[in-house]
C-alpha positions in Angstrom: 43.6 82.0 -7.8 42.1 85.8 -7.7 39.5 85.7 -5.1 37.5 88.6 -3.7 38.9 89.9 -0.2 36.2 93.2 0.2 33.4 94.7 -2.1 31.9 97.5 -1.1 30.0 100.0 -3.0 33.2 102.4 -3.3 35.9 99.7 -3.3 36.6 96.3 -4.3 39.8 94.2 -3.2 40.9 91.1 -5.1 44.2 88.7 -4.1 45.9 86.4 -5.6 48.1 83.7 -3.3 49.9 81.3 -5.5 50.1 78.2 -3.5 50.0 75.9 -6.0 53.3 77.3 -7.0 54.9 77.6 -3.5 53.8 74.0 -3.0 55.5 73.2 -6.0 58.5 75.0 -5.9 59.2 73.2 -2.4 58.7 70.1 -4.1 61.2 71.0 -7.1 63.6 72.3 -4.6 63.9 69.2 -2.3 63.8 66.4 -4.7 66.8 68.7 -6.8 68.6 68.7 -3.2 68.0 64.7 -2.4 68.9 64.2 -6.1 72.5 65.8 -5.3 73.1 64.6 -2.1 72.0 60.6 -3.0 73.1 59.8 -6.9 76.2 62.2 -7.0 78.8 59.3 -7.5 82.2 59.0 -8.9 85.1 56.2 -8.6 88.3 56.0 -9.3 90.8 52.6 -9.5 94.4 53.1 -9.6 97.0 50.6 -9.5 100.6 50.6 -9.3 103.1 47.7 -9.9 106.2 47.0 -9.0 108.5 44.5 -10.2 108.5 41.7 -10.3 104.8 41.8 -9.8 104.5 43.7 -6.6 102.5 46.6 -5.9 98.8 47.4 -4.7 95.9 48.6 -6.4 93.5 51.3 -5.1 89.7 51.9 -5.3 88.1 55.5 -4.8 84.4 55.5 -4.0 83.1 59.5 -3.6 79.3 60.0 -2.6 78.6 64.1 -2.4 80.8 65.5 0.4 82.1 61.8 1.6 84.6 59.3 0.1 86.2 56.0 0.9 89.2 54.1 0.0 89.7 50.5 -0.7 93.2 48.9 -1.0 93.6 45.4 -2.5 97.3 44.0 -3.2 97.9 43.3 -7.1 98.5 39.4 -6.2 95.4 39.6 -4.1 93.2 40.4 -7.2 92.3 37.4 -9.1 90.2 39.2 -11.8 87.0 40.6 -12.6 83.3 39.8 -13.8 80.8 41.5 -15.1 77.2 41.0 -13.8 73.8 41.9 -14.9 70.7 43.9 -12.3 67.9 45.2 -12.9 66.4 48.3 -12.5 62.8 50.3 -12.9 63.4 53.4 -15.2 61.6 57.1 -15.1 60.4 57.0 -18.9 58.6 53.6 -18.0 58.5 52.5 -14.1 57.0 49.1 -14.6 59.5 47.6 -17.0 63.1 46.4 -15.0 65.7 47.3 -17.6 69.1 45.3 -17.1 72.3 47.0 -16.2 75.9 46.4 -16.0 78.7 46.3 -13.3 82.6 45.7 -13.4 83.1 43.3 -10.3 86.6 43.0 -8.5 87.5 39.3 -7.6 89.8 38.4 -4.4 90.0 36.1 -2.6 87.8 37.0 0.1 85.7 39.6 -1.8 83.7 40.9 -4.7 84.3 44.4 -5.2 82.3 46.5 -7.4 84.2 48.9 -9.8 81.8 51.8 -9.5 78.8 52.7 -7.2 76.4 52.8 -10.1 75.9 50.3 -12.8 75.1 51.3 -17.3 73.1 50.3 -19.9 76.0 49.3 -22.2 77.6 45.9 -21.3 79.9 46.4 -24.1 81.4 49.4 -22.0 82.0 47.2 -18.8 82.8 44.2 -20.7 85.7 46.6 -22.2 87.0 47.9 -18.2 87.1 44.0 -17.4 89.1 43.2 -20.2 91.3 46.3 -19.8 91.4 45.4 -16.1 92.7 41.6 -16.8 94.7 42.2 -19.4 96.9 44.4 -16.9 96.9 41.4 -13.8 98.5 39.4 -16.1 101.5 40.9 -16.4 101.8 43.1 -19.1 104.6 45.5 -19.3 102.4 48.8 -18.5 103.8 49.5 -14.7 100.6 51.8 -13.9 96.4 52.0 -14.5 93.8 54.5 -14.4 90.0 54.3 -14.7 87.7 56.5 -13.5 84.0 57.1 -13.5 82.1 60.0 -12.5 78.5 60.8 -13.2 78.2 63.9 -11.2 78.5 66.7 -13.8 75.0 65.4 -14.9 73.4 65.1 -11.6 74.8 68.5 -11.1 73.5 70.1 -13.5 70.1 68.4 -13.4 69.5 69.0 -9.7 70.6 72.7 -10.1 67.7 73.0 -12.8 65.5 71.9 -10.2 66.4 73.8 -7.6 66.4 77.5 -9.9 62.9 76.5 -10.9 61.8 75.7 -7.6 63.1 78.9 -5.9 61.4 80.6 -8.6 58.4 79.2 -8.2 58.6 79.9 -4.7 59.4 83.6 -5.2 56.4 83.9 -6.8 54.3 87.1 -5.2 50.9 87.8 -3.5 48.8 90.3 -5.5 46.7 92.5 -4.4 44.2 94.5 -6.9 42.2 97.4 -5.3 39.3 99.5 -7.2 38.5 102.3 -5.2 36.0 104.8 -6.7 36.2 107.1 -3.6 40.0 108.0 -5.1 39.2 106.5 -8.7 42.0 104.5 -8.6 42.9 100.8 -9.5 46.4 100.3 -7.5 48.3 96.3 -8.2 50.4 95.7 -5.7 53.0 92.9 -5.8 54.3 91.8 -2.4 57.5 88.8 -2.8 60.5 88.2 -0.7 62.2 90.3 -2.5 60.1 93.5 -1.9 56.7 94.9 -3.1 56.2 96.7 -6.6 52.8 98.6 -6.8 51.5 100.2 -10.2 48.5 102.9 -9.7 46.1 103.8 -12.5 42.9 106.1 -13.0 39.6 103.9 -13.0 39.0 105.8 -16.0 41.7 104.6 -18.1 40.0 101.1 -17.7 38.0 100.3 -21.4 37.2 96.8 -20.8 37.6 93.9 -18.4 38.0 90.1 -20.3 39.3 87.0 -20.3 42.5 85.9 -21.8 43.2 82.5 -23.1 46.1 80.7 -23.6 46.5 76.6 -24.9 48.9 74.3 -24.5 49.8 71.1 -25.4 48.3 70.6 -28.9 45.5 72.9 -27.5 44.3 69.9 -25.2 45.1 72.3 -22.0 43.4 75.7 -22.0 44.4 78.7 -19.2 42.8 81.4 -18.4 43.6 85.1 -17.2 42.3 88.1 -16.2 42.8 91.1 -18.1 42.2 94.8 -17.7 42.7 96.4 -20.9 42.9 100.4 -21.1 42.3 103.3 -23.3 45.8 103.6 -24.1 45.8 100.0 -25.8 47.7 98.6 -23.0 47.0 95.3 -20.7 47.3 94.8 -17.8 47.6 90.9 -16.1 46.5 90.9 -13.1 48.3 87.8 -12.6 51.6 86.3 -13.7 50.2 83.1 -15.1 46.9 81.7 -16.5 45.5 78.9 -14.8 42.1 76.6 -15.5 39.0 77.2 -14.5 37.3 79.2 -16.6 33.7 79.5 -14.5 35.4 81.4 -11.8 37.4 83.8 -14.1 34.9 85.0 -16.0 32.5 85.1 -12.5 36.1 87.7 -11.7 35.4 89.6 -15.2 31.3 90.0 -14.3 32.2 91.2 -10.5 34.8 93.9 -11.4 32.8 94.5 -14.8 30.2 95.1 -12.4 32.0 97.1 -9.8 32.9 99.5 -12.9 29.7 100.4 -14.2 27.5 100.7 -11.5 
């Protein structure tokens, strides 16, 4: 928010410190991280048979940057299951929606297929029956399945990330009047250096409010505007924002400043 830092008779200094946007490009950049690190999954079951019916089967779990290996011998594994969880979903938290899993049967354990369970038990029911169909003899010598979700959470934890860095990149301004030089000097101050943009107090026509609506008109921002004789605007900040009472108490003050 644009808040008065000095008013004098001969100058006044405005500066806008985007915290909200820090704040929330922090927030955007963490939970895109955590998503990476925790629901980056992928497995991979291999098995290999040798005749008569020898041979060992082999279960891949990789998490992010770690892995682990399971090894179960083909006589060992007595079949599979499919079971049904439950899980809260983002598009409606208090509702527990059922999910699938592929479950590995031996002897002494149950071993689940993948890390992560889906939606479709049509799909799972298909691995089990491609799973059993092999263990009982068939002529195919070799099996593959894998599953990796990763690609997705990739790519939806990189979004995150972009838009939180560039929420956090987002720059101080600083807006100076100065009638002892007659100049109105923006300066932009960010990580990645400082842009400043000098005018002539003269060139300045008018001082209003800009509004802008969003979501079916329901939200309405507001902004700051300095427009000059040469028909051009200038922002003096990168985004609109509510609160209209204290804009326009922004417009009085430097409308103020101008003509007295």
């Amino acid at each position: 928010m644009l808040k008065i830092r000095q008013q004098t008779p001969t100058q006044l200094i405005l500066r806008h410190r985007p915290i909200a946007l820090w704040v929330m490009g922090s927030f955007f950049t963490i939970v895109g991280v955590v998503i990476i690190i925790l629901f980056s999954k992928a497995s991979s079951f291999t098995c290999e048979r040798v005749p008569p019916n020898q041979g060992r089967c082999e279960l891949i779990y990789s998490h992010f940057l770690m892995s682990k290996s399971i090894i179960i011998s083909i006589n060992d594994l007595k079949g599979t299951e499919v079971v049904t969880t439950r899980a809260r979903q983002m598009d409606n938290f208090f509702i527990l929606k059922p999910y699938y899993r592929v479950i590995l049967i031996t002897p002494t354990q149950r071993i689940p297929l993948t890390p992560y369970g889906t939606s479709s038990r049509e799909e799972q029911e298909a691995l089990a029956a491609k799973i059993n169909a092999f263990l009982k003899k068939t002529p195919e010598t070799s099996l593959l399945i894998k599953r990796d979700n990763r690609w997705f959470i990739y790519i939806l934890g990189s979004i995150l990330i972009v838009v939180g860095l560039l929420a956090e990149l987002s720059k101080i301004i600083t807006v100076t009047f100065d009638k002892m030089v007659g100049s109105l000097k923006i300066e932009r101050q960010g990580l990645l250096g400082t842009e400043v943009i000098e005018h002539p107090l003269e060139e300045i026509s008018e001082v209003k409010l800009n509004t802008s609506s969003y979501f079916n008109s329901k939200t309405i921002l507001y902004q700051v505007v300095l427009e000059l004789k040469t028909d051009e605007n200038l922002l003096l900040t990168a985004n609109g924002s509510m609160g209209r009472a204290r804009k326009q108490q922004i417009v009085d003050e430097i409308t103020n400043f101008l003509t007295h």
